[in-house]
C-alpha positions as CSV (number, residue, x, y, z in Angstrom):
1,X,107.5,94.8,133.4
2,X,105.3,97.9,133.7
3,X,101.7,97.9,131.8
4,X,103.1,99.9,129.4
5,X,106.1,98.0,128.7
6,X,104.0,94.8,127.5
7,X,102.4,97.5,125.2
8,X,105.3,98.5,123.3
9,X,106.1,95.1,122.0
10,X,102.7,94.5,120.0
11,X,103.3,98.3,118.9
12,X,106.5,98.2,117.4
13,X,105.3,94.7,115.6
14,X,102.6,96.5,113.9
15,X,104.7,99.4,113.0
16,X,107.2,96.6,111.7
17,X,104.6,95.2,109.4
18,X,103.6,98.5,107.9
19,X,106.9,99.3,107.1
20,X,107.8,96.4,105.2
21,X,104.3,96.1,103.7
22,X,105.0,99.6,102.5
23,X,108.4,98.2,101.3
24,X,107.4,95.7,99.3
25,X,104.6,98.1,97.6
26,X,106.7,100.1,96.6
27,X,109.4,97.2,95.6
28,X,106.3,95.9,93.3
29,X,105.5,99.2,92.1
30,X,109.2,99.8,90.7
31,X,109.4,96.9,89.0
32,X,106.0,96.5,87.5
33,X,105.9,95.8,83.8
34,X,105.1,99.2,81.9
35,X,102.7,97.5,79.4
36,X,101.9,93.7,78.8
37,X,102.5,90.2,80.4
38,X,106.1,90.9,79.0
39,X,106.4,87.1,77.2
40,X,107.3,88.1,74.3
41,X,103.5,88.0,72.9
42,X,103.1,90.8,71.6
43,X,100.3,92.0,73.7
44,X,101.8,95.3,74.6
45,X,101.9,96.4,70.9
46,X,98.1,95.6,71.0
47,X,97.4,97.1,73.7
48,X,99.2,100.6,73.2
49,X,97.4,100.4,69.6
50,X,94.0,99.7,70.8
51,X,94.8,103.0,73.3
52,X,95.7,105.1,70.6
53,X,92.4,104.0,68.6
54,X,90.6,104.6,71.6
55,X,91.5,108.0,72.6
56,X,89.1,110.0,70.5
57,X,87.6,112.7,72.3
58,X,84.0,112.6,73.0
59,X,81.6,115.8,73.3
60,X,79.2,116.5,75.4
61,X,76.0,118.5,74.2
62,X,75.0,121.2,75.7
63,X,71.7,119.6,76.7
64,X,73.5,117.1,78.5
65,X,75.7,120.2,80.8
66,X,72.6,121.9,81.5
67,X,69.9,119.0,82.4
68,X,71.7,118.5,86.3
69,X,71.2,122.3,86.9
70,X,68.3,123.4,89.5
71,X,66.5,126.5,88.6
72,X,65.2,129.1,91.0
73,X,61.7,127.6,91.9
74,X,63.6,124.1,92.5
75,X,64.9,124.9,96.0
């Protein structure tokens, strides 16, 4: 066996890892739950209510926008 020979082996086990690492991801990602522990509780109809309460849109003053900005004499 050559020296690069010995270095293939540890190569192609890491590359075998990723792979099914990356597998199962996306395996796990598929079959997630969309909302809730999914028992049956009732936790998903809470949660996608509470969202909905939630999403008001919040303003932000104009003081607020312009307070960051440097003027002219700053730099």
């Amino acid at each position: 066996m050559t020296a690069v020979d010995w270095q293939l082996v540890p190569v192609f086990v890491v590359i075998a890892a990723a792979v099914v690492y990356l597998g199962l991801m996306v395996q796990r990602s598929w079959k997630a739950s969309k909302s809730g522990c999914g028992g049956g509780c009732g936790c998903a109809s809470k949660a996608s209510r509470t969202a909905a309460e939630n999403r008001q849109a919040t303003l932000i003053s104009g003081d607020e926008l312009t307070s960051r900005l440097r003027s002219p004499r700053d730099s």
